[in-house]
C-alpha positions in Angstrom: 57.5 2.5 -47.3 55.4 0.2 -49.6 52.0 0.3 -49.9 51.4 -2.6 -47.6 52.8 -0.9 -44.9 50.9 2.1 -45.5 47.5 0.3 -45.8 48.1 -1.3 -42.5 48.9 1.8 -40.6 45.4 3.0 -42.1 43.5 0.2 -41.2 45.4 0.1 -37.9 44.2 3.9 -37.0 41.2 3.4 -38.3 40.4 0.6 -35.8 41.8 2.5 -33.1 39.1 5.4 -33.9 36.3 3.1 -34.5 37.1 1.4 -31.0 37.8 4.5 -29.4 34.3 5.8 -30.6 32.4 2.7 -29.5 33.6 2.8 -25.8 33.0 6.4 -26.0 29.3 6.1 -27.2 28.7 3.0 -24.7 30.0 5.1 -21.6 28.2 8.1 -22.7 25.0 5.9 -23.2 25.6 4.1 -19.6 26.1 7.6 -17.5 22.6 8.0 -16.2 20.8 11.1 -16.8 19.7 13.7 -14.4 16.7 12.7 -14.5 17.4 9.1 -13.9 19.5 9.3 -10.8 18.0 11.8 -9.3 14.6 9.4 -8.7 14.0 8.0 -5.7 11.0 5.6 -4.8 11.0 7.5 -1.1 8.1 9.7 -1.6 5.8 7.1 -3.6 6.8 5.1 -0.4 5.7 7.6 2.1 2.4 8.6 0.1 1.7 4.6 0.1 2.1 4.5 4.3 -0.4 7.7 4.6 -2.7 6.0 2.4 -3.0 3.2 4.4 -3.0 4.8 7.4 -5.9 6.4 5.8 -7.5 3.4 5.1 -6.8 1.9 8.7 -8.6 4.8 10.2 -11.6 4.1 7.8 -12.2 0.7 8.0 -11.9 0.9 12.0 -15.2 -0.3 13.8 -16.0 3.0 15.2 -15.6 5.3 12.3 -17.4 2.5 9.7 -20.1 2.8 12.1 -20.5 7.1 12.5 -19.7 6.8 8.9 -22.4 4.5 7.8 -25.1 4.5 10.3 -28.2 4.2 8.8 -31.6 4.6 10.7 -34.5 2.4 9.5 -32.6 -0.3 8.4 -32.5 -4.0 9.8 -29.0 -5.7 11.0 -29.0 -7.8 7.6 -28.8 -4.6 5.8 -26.0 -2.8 7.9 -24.1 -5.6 8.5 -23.8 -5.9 4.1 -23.6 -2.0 3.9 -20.7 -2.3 7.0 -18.8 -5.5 5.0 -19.2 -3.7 1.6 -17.7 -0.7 2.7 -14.4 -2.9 4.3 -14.1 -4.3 1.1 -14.4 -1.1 -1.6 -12.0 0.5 0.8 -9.4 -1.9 0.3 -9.5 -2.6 -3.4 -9.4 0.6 -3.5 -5.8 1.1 -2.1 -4.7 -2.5 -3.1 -2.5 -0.9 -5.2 -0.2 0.4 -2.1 1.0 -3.2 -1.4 3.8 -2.2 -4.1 5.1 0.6 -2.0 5.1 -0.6 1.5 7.3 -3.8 3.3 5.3 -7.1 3.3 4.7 -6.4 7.0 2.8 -3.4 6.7 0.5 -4.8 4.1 0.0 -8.2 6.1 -1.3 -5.7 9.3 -3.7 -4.2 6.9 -5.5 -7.5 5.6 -5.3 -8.8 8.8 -7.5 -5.4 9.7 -9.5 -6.0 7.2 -10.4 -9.5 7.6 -10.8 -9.3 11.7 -13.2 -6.4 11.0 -15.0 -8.3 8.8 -15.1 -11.4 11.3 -16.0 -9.2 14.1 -19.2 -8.1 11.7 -20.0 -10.9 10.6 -19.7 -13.0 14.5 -21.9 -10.3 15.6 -24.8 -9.8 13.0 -25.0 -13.6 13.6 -25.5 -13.1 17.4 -28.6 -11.2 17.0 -32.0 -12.1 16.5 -33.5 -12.1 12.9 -35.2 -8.9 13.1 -32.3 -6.8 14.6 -32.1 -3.6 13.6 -29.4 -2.0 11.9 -28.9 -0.1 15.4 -28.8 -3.1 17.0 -25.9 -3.8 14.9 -23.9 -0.8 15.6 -25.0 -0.9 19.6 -22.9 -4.0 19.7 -19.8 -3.7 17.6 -19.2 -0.4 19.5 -19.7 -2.7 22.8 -17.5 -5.1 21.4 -14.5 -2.5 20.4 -15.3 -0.7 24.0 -14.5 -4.2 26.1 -11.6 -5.3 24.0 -9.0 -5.6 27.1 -5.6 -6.2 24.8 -6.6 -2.6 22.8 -7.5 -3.1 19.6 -5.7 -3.9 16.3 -7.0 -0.6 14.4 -4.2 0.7 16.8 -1.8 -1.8 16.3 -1.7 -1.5 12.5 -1.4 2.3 13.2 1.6 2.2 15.4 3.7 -0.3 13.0 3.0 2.2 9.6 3.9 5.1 11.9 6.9 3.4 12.5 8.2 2.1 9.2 7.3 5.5 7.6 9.3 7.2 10.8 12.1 4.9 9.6 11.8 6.3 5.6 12.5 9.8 6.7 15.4 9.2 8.7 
């Protein structure tokens, strides 16, 4: 054998090792680890839905009103302590929108913004020195003569039932 020969054999192996190691480093590198496949987005998921039925429950008529009533204070008052409450409320869990299906978050601004309406239509209904028990007095009657049940329910039902559908 001449030395050409033998050079080429060398050079030969030696690019069958260097392309045998590069495949094996990529593969290695593209194998996830345990860590990385065993994460799953499920439970952030189903911690977002119990946040916002948590929120649903707290920006509902009825418990913004136990929560908040105030005695002494005049319908302008409640009605900005009611509609700042709404709002703190749901920046607070804005967040969640990342977790949950566009659906779910729709039903909660749509909540929100009825609630806020529903304030707002009925603050303006009373006289200019209503009280803020007035206030309350009449958003309970509203939410007590609502005849298609309300949407606080609504929005509860449909999170209930796309978190139902996470655990399956």
């Amino acid at each position: 054998m001449d030395i050409n020969m033998i050079s080429l054999i060398v050079s030969t192996v030696a690019l069958l090792i260097a392309l045998g190691t590069f495949f094996f480093w990529n593969s290695e590198r593209k194998k996830p680890k345990a860590d990385e496949s065993s994460f799953s987005s499920r439970p952030l998921q189903l911690q977002a839905y119990e946040r916002l039925v948590l929120l649903a429950e707290r920006i509902a008529l009825p418990t913004l009103i136990s929560r908040l009533n105030t005695a002494g204070i005049s319908a302008k008052e409640m009605q900005s302590l009611l509609l700042e409450s709404i709002k703190q409320e749901y920046e607070y869990n804005a967040t969640q929108q990342i977790y949950v299906s566009p659906v779910a978050w729709e039903a909660i601004r749509n909540l929100k913004d009825q609630n806020m309406l529903i304030i707002n239509q009925v603050a303006a209904s009373l006289p200019a020195d209503g009280t803020g028990t007035d206030l309350n007095r009449r958003l309970m009657e509203y939410v007590m003569t609502q005849k298609k049940g309300s949407l606080h329910t609504i929005v509860l039902e449909a999170l209930n039932y796309e978190a139902k559908k996470l655990m399956r």
